[in-house]
Structure formats: structure tokens, C-alpha cells
KEFIMAR-246471 format. One line per 4 residues: number of its first residue (from 0); their letters; for each residue x, y, z of N, C-alpha, C, O. Coordinates in steps of 0.1 Angstrom, whole numbers. Layout:
NUM = A = X,Y,Z,X,Y,Z,X,Y,Z,X,Y,Z; ...
This chain:
0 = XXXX = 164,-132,-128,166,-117,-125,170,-110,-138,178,-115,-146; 163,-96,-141,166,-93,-153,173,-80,-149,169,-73,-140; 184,-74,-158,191,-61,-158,180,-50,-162,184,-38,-164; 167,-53,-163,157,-39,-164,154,-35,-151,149,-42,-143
4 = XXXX = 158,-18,-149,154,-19,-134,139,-11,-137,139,-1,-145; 126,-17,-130,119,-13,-135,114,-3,-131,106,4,-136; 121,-2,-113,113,14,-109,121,27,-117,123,39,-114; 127,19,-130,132,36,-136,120,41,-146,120,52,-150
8 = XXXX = 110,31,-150,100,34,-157,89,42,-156,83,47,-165; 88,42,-137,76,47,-136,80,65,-126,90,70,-123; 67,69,-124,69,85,-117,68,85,-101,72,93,-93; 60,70,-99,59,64,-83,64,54,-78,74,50,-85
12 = XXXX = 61,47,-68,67,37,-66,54,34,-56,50,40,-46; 49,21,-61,41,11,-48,31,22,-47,29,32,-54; 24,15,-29,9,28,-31,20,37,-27,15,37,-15; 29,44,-26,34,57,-28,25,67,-40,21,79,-39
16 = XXXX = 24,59,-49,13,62,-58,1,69,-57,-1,79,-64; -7,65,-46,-20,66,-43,-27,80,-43,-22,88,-37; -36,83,-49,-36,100,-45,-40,103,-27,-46,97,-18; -34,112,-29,-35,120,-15,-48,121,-9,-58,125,-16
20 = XXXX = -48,119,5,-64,116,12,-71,126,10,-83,123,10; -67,139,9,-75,153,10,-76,153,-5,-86,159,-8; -71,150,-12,-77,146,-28,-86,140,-32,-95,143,-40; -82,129,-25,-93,115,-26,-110,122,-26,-118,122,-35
24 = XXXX = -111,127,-12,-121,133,-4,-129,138,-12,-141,135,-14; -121,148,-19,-125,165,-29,-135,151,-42,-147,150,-45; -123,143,-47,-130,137,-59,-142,130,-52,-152,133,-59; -144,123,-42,-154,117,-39,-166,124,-39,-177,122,-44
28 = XXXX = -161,136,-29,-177,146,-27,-175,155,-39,-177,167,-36; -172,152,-51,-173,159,-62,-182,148,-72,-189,153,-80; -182,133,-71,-186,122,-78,-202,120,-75,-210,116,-83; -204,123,-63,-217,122,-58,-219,108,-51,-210,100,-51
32 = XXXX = -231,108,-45,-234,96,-37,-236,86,-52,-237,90,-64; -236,74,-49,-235,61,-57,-252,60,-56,-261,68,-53; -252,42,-61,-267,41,-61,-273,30,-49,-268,19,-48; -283,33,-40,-284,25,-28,-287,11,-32,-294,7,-41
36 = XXXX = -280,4,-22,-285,-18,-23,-288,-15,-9,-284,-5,-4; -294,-23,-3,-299,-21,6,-286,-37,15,-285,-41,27; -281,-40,5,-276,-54,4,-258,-49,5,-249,-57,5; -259,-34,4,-243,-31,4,-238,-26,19,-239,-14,22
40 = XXXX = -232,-36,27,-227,-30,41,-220,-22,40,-225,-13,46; -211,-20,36,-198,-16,31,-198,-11,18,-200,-20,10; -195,3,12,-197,7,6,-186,22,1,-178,23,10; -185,27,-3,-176,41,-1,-178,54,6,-172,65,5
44 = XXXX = -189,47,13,-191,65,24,-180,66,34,-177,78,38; -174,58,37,-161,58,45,-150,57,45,-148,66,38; -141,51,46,-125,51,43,-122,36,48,-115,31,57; -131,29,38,-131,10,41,-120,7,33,-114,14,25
48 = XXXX = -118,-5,36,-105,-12,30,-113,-16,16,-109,-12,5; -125,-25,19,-130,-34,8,-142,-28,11,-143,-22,21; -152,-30,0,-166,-33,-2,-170,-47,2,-165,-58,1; -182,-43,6,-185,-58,12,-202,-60,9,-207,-49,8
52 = XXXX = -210,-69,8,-217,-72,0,-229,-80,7,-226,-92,5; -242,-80,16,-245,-89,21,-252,-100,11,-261,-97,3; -246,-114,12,-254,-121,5,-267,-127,11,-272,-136,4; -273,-125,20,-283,-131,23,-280,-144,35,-289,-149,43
56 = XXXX = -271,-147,34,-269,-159,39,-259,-161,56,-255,-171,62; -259,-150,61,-247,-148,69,-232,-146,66,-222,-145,74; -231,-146,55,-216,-143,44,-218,-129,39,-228,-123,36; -206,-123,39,-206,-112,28,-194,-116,18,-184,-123,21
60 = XXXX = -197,-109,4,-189,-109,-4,-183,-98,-6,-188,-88,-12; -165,-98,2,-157,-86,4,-151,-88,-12,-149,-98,-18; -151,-73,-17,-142,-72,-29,-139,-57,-26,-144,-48,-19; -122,-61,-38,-115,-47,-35,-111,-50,-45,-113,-60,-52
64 = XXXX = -100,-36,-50,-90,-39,-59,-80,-28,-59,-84,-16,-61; -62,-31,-57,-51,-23,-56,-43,-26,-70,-41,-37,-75; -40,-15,-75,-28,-16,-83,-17,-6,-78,-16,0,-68; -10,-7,-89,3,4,-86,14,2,-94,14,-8,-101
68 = XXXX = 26,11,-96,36,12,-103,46,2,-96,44,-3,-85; 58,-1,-104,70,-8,-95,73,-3,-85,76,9,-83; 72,-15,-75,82,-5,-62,95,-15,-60,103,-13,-50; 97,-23,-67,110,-31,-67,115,-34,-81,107,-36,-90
72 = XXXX = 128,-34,-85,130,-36,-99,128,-51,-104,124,-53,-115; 132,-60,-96,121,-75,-101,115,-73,-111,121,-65,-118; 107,-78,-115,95,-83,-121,89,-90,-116,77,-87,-115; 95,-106,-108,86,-111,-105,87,-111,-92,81,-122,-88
76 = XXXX = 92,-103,-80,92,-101,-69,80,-86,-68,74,-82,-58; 81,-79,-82,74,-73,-86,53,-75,-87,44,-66,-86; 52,-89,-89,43,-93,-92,39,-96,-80,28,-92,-77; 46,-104,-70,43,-113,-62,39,-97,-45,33,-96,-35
80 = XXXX = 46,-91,-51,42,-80,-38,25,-71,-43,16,-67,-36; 27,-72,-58,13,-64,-60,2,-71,-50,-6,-67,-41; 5,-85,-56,-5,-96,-53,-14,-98,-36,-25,-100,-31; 1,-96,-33,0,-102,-16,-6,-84,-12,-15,-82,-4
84 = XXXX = -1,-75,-17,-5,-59,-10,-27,-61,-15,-37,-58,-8; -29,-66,-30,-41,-65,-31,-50,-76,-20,-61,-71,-18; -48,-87,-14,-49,-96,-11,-54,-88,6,-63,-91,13; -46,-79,8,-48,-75,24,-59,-67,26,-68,-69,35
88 = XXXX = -59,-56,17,-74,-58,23,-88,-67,22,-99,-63,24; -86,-77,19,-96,-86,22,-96,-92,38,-106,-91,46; -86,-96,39,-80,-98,56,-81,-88,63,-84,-91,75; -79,-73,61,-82,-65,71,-96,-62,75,-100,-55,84
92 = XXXX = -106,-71,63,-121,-67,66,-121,-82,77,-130,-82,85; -115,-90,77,-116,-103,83,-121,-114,77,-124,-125,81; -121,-110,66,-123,-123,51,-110,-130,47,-99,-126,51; -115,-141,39,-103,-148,35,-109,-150,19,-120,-154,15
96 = XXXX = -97,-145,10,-100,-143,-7,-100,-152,-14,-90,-159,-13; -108,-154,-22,-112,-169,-29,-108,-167,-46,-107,-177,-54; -106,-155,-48,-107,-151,-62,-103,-138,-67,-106,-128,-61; -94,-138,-79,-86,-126,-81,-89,-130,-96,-91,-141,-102
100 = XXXX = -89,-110,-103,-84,-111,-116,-79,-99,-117,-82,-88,-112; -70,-103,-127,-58,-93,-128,-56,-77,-139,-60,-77,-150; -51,-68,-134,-51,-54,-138,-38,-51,-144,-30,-48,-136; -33,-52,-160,-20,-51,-165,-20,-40,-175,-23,-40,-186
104 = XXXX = -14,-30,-168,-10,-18,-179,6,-14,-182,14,-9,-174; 7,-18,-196,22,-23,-195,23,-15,-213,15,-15,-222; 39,-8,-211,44,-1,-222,51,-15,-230,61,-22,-228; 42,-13,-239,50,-23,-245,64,-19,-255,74,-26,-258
108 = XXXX = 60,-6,-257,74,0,-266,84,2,-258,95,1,-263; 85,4,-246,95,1,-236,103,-9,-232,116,-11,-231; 88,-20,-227,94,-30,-220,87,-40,-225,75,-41,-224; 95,-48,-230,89,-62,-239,83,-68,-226,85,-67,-214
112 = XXXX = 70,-78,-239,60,-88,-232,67,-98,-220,61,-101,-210; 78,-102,-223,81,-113,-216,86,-105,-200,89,-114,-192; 86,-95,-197,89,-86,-186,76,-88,-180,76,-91,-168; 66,-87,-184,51,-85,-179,45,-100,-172,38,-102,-163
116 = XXXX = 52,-113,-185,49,-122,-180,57,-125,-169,52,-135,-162; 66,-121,-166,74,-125,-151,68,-123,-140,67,-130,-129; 61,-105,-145,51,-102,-136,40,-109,-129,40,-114,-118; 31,-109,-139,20,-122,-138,26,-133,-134,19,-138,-125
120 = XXXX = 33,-137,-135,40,-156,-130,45,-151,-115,46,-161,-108; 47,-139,-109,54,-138,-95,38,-141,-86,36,-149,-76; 24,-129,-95,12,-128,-86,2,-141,-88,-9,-143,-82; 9,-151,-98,-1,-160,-99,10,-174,-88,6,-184,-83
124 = XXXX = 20,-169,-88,30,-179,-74,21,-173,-60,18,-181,-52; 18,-161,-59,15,-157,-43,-4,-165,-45,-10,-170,-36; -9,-163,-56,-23,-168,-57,-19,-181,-52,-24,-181,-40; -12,-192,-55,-17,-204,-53,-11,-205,-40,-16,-213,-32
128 = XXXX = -3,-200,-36,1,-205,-21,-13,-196,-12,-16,-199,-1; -18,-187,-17,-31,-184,-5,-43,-189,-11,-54,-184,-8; -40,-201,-21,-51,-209,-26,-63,-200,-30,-75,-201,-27; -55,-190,-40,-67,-179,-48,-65,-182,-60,-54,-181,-66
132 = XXXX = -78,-185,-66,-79,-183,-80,-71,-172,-90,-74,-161,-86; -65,-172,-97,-63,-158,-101,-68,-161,-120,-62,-169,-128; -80,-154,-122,-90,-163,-134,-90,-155,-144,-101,-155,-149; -85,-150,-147,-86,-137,-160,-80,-124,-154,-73,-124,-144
136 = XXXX = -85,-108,-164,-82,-101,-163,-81,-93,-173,-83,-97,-184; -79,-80,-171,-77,-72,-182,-63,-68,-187,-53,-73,-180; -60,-61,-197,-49,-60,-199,-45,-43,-212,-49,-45,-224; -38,-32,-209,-39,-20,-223,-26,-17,-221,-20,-20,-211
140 = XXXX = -21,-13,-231,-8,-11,-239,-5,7,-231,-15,14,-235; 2,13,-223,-1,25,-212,18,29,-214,28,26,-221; 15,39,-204,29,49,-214,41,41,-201,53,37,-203; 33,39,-188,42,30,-175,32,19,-171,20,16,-172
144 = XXXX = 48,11,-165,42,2,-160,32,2,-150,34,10,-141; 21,-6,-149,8,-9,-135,8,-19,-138,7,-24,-149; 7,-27,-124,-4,-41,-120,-5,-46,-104,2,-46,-95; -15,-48,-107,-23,-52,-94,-37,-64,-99,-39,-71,-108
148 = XXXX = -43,-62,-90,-57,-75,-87,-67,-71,-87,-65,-59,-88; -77,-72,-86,-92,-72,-86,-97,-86,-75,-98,-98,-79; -98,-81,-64,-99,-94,-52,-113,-94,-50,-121,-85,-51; -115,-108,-47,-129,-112,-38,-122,-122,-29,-112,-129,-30
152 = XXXX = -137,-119,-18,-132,-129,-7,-150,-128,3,-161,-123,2; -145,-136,11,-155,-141,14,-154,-140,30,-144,-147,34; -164,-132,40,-162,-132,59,-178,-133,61,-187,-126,56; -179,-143,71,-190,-143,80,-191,-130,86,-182,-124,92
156 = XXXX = -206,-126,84,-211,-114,92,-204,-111,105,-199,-100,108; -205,-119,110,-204,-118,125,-190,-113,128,-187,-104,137; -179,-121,118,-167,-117,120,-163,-104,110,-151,-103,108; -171,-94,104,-164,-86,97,-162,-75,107,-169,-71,116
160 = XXXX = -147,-69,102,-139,-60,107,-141,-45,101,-143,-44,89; -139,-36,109,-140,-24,97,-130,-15,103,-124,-19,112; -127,-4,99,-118,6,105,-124,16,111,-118,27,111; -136,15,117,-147,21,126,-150,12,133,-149,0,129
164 = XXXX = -155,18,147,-155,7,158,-144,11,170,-148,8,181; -129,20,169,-124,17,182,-128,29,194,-130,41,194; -128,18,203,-133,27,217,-121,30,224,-111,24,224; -123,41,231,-118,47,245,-107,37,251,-113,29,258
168 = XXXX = -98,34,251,-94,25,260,-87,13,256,-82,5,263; -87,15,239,-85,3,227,-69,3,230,-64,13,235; -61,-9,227,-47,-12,225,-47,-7,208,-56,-4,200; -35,-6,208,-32,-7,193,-20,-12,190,-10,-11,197
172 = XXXX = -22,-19,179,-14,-36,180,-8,-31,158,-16,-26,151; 4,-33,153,8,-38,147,12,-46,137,19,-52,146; 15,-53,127,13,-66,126,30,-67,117,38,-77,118; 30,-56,110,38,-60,106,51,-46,106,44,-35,105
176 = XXXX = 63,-44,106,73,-32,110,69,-18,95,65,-22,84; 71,-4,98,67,1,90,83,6,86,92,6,95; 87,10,70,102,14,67,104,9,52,115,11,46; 94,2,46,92,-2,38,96,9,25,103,7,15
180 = XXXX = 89,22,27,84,33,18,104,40,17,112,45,9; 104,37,29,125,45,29,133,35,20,138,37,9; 133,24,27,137,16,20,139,13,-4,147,13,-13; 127,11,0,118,15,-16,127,21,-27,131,18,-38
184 = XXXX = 127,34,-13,130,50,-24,149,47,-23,157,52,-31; 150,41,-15,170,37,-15,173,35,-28,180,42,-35; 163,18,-29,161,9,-44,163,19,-57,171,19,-66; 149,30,-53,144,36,-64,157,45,-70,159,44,-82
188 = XXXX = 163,50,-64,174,64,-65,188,59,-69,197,65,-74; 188,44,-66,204,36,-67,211,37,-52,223,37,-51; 203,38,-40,215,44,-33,213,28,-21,218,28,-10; 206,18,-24,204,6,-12,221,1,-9,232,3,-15
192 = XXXX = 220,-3,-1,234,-12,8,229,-21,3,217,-23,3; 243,-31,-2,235,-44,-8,230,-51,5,220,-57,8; 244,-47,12,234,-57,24,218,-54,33,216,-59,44; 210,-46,28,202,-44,29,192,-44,14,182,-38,12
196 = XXXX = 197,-51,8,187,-55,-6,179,-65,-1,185,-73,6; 164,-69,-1,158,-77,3,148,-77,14,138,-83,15; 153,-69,25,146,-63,35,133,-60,34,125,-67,40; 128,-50,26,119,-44,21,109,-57,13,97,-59,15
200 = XXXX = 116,-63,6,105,-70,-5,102,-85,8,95,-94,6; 111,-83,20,109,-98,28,92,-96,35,82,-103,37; 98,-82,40,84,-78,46,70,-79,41,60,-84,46; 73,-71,23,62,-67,17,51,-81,15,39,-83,15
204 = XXXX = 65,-89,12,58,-104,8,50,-112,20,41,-120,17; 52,-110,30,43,-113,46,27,-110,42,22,-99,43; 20,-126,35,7,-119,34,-1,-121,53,1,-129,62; -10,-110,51,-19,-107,60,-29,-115,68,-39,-110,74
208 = XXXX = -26,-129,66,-36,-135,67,-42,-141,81,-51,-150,82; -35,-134,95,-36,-135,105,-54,-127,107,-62,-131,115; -54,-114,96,-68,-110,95,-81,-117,99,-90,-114,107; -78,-130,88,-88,-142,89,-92,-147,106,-104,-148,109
212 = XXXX = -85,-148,114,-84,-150,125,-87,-144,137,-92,-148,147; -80,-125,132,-87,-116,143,-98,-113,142,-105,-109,151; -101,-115,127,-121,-109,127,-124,-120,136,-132,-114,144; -122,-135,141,-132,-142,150,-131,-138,165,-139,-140,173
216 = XXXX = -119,-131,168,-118,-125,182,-127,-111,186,-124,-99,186; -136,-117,189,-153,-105,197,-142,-92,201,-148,-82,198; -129,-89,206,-125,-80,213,-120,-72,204,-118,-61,209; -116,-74,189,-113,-66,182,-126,-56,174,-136,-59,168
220 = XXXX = -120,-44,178,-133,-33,174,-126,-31,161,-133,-34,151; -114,-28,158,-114,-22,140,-99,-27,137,-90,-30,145; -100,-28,124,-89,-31,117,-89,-20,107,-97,-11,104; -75,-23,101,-75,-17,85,-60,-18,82,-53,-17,92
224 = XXXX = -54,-19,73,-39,-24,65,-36,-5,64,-43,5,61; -23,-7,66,-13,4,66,-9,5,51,-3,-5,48; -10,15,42,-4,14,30,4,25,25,16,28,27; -6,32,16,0,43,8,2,58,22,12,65,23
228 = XXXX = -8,59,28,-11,71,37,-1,73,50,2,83,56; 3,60,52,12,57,61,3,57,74,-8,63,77; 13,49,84,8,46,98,-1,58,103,-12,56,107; 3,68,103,-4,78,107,-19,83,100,-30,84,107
232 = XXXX = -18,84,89,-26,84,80,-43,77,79,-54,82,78; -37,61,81,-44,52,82,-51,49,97,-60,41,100; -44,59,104,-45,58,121,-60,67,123,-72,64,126; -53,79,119,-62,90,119,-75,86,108,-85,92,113
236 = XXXX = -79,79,97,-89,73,93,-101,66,103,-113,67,104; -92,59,110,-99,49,121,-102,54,131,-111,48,137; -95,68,138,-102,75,151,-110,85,141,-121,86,147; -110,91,133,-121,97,125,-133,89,123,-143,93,127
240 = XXXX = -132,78,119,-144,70,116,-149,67,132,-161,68,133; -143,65,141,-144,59,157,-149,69,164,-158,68,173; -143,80,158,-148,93,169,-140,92,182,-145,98,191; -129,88,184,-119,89,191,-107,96,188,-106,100,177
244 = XXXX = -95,98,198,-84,100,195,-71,90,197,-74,80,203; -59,92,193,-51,83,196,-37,89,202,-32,100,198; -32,81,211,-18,85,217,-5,74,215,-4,66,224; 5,74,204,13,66,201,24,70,212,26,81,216
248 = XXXX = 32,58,216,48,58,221,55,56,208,53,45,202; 63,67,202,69,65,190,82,52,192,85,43,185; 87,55,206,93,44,201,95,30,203,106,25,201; 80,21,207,74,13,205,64,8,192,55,-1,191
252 = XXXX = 70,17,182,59,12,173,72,8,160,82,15,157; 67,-5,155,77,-13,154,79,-7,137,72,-1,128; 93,-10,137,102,0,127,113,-15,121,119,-23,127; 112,-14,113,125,-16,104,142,-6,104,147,2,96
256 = XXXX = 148,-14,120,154,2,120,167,9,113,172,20,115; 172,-6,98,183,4,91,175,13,87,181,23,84; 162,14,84,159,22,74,158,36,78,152,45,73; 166,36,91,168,55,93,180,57,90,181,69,91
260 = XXXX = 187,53,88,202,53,78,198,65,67,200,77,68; 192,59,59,186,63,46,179,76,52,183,87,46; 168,78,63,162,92,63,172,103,68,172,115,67; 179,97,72,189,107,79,196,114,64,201,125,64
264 = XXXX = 197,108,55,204,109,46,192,119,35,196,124,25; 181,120,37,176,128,33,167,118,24,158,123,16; 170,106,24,163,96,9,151,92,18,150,83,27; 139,105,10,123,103,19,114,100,0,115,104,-11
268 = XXXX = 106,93,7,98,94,-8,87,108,-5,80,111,5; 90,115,-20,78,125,-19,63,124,-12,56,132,-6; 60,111,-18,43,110,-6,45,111,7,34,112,13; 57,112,17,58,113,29,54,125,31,43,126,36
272 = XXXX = 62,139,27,53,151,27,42,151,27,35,153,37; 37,149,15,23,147,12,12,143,21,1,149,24; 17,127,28,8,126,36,9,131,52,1,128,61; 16,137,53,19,152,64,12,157,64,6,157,74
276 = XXXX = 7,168,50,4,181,47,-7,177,49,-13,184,57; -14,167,45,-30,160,43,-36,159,58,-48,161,60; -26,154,72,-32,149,83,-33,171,88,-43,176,94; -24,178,83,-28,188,91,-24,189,102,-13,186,107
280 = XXXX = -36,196,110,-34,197,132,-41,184,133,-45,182,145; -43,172,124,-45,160,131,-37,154,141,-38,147,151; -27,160,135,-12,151,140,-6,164,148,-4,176,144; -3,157,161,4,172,167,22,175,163,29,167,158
284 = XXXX = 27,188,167,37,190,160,49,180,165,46,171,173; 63,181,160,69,165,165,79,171,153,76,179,144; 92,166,156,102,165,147,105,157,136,103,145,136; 113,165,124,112,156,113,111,139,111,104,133,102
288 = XXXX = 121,130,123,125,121,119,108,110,126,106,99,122; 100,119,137,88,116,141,82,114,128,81,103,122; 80,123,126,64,123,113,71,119,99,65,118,88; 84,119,99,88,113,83,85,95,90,81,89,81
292 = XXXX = 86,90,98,85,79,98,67,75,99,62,64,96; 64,82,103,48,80,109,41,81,94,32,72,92; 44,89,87,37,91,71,47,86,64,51,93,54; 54,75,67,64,69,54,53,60,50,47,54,59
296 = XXXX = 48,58,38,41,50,23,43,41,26,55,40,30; 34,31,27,38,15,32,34,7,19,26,13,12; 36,-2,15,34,-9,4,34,-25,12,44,-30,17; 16,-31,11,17,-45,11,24,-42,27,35,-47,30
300 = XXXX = 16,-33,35,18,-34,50,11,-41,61,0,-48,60; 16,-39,72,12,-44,82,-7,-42,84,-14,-33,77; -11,-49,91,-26,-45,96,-26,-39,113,-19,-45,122; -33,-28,115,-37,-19,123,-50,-21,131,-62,-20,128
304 = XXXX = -44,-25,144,-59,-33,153,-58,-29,160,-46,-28,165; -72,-21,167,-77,-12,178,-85,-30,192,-96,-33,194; -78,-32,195,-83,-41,204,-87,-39,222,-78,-35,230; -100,-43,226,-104,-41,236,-94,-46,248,-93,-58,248
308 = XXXX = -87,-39,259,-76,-45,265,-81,-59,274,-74,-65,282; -90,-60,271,-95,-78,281,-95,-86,273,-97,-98,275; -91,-80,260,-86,-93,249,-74,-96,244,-73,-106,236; -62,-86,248,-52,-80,247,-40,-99,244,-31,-103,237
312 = XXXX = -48,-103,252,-40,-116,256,-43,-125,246,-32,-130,242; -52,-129,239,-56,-137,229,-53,-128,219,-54,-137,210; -49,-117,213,-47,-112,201,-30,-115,202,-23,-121,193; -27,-110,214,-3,-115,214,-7,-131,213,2,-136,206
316 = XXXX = -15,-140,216,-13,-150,215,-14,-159,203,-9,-170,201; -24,-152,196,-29,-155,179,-15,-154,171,-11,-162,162; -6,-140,178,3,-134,168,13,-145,171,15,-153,161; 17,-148,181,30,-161,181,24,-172,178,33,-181,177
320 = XXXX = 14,-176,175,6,-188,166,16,-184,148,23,-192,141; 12,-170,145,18,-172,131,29,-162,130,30,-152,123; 38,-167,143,52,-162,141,55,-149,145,67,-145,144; 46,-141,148,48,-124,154,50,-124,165,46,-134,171
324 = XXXX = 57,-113,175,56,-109,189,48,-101,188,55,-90,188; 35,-97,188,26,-82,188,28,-77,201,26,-84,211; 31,-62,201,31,-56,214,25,-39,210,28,-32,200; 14,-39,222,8,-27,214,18,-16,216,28,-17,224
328 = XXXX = 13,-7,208,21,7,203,18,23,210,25,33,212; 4,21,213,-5,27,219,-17,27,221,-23,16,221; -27,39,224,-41,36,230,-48,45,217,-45,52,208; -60,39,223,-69,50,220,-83,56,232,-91,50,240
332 = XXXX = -81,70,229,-82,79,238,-100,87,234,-104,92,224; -107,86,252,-120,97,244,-116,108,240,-107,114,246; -123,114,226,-118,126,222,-120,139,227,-131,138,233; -116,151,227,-116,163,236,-109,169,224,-99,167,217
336 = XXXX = -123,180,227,-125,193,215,-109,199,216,-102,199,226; -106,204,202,-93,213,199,-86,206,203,-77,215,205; -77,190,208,-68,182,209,-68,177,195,-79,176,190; -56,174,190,-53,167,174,-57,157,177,-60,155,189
340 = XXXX = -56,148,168,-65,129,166,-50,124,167,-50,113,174; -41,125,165,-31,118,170,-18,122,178,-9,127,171; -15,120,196,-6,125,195,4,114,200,3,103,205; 16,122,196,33,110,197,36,117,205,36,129,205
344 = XX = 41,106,216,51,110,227,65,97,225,66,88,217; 74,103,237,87,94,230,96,93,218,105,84,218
């Protein structure tokens, strides 16, 4: 452990980072359409986790790639959360990742080399326990710290998942508690309880790899990992893409719950606004401590499954195979003109 705290280096923290969805959008339909493969299933017309690739063979080749600033002062707890956060969306497509190379933008007049290598040595620990390559990479001399991955991975057709797909009638299931983003900003500000140091990076480190598994269950219509946009965010992606709506029990949807200590206390990270102001009349109206939790920034989060309720049973059963209780959170609903895309009750 080193006395550099390194989220004092940067202006974000984790995908807190991310730009904002209604930004995203603007730059996208400002870039123009790309160039057609007839071989690319997956591609950026949507709000996909990964790109995905058909190879000809009944395989696709999912690739993605996440960076971001510190969201822990570590280094190499630092490394090891980039790692496992880039690693998920490959799992949320229902792939399992064979191969990484690495994205290092690091002040060197700041923060000496041997800080960076701790970095790398945390994400090349999380590579070998999910038995991923991690084979090169790039690396520039930048005014803050960034790193992250460049992932590939590899899902049978049959089993690929997307964040389009849920129907009328879908569960919506969890994977992993959201509070991550409150937490974070405790770290970031100086204000954590020690007895709550660790919390946040225990979670972040939970890689996703239950993914692998739900892409083979026929009953799951959509997936997608909860990150920077937050639960809500990433919700409303998926009934946008679905053409549905959704109805959460807020207080069934699983929480990390010191971390309302902290919101009460006013310690919100700025992307929580942000991704507020972005969902709009998506999201119906609801009180602060509602929607500061629903758009709290997830870093290296849970995955978000729209599951058919006659399969409800084999998906809670998958989850106590690798140690979860999944209990859904809510539905999803046919959509009806001038109703918002997501509403919270409870």
C-alpha cells in the first residue's frame, strides 16, 4: 500500500467518468454511420455493451474496451477493479474473454513509473484468475491518471445476450448491490468510516462471470452491466431498445445499505445529477434519496437481466450455484403512450 492517494489526481472517479448519455448520443449522430460488414451483429447503432463479430462459424468475436480514472486510492486494487469492470461487458453479451490488452495513460511528472506498475500487476492478477491473456498494449505520458483494457472474448450465437429483447411480463433480476458510486465519492473527499473501507472495492472486484451461464438460459431476453449511467440509466437503455416500460419496487432493489449514511450527508458524486438530468420524464418524479440512488455511477457493476417469468426459477438457481440470492426487483411492462419508461414505487 502506498501513501499516494491517487483519486486526488484525477477530475473523476471510475465510469463516474463516462460522458453523459444525451452527449454520447449528440457525438454519435454527429460522427455518422460507420462502414457496413455484413459480418458485424453488433455494432454501435445501439447502446450494446460489446461489439460482436460473426465469425462464420457459430462463434462471435465480442470485443469491447473500458478505461477510466482512479476510483480507489490503491494502485493495485486500482488495477485489479479496471480489469474485472472491462472484463463485464464481455459477460453481459454472454461471452467468456480470452484476451486483453492494456490502455495506460499515466503522468509521469506526477506519479512515478513504479505507481503504474502496481497498476498493471493488480489487472494482470485479475487476468490470470479469469484465465485471460493480458498480451500487450499501449501506453502515453497524459496530464492524469487512466487505465483500463481492450477485451476480447468469445459467445456462441445461440447464446448471445443483448440489452434488446425484454418483453411484457420480464422479471428483472440483479446481480450484484448498487452504492458503489456513494461510497467512491466518501474515499474520494476523505470522508469514508474506516470501518467501511473495503466495501466498495469488495464488490467492484466480483467479476461477472455468472454472464457466461445466463446467455445458455433460452429465458433470458436481455442483459447489460450497470456502470457509469447507473441502474436507472442502463434500465431505461434496455426498455428503449425493447420497446417496453419498466416498474421498479425501490425497496427491493438490492443496495449496499451504509452507503446512505454518506447520501444523507450530501456526499453524491456529480455524475448522479447528470445522469438524472439525461433520463428526463423517462424516469417519473420520486424524491431525492429515490433517484440519487437509482443514478448513483456504478463502477465494475452488477449485470441487469430481463428474464421470462417461466424461467425465473433456473436463473435464482444459477445465482446460488455462484453464491448470490437473486430476487427480482421488478417487471417489465407493455408500453403506454405519455407514461415514463421507468416508474418506482416503494
Amino acid at each position: 500500500m502506498t501513501s499516494i492517494r491517487l483519486t486526488q489526481y484525477s477530475q473523476g472517479a471510475g465510469s463516474g467518468c463516462k460522458v453523459a448519455p444525451d452527449v454520447l448520443d449528440s457525438i454519435l449522430a454527429n460522427a455518422g454511420p460507420g462502414a457496413i460488414n455484413s459480418q458485424l451483429i453488433v455494432g454501435n447503432q445501439g447502446h450494446e455493451d460489446a461489439a460482436v463479430f460473426d465469425l462464420g462459424t457459430g462463434q462471435g468475436l465480442v470485443s469491447t474496451t473500458d478505461f477510466f480514472m482512479p476510483i480507489v486510492d490503491d494502485p493495485f486494487d486500482f488495477g485489479r477493479i479496471a480489469a474485472t469492470n472491462a472484463m463485464s461487458d464481455v459477460y453481459a453479451m454472454g461471452g467468456k474473454p480470452f484476451m486483453a490488452l492494456g490502455i495506460l495513460c499515466w503522468p509521469l511528472s506526477k506519479l512515478p513509473a513504479k505507481i503504474a506498475g502496481d497498476v498493471v500487476s493488480g489487472a494482470q492478477t485479475v487476468c490470470r484468475e479469469l484465465g485471460v491473456a493480458l498480451s500487450g498494449g499501449h501506453s502515453i505520458d497524459t496530464a492524469e491518471p487512466i487505465f483500463g483494457l481492450s477485451v476480447n472474448g468469445m459467445v456462441p450465437l445461440e447464446n448471445l445476450k443483448r440489452n434488446m429483447g425484454a418483453k411484457p411480463g420480464d422479471k428483472l433480476y440483479l446481480t450484484k448491490p448498487i452504492g458503489t458510486g456513494l461510497l467512491t465519492e466518501a474515499e474520494r473527499k476523505g470522508g469514508l468510516d474506516p470501518g467501511h473501507r473495503g466495501l466498495a472495492t469488495e464488490t467492484m472486484l466480483k467479476p461477472n462471470r455468472i454472464g457466461e451461464a445466463l446467455g445458455r438460459i433460452k429465458g433470458v431476453n436481455a442483459m447489460t452491466d450497470v456502470s457509469g449511467f447507473g441502474l436507472a440509466g442502463h434500465l431505461e437503455e434496455m426498455c428503449r431498445g425493447s420497446g417496453v416500460q419498466a416498474r421498479i419496487e425501490f425497496n427491493k432493489v438490492p443496495r449496499i445499505k451504509v452507503a446512505e449514511g454518506y447520501r444523507r450527508q450530501g456526499i453524491v458524486p456529480e455524475a448522479t445529477a447528470r445522469n438524472r438530468n439525461a433520463l428526463g420524464k423517462a424516469l417519473n418524479q420520486m424524491d431525492d434519496a429515490h433517484w440519487q440512488w437509482l443514478c448513483d455511477p456504478q463502477t465494475s457493476g452488477g449485470l441487469l437481466v430481463a428474464v421470462d417469468p417461466a424461467w425465473d426459477d433456473d436463473v435464482e438457481r444459477l445465482g446460488r450455484e455462484y453464491g448470490m440470492t437473486l430476487e427480482p426487483f421488478g417487471e417489465c411492462l407493455r408500453a403506454k403512450e405519455g407514461a415514463p419508461t421507468i416508474s418506482v414505487v416503494g
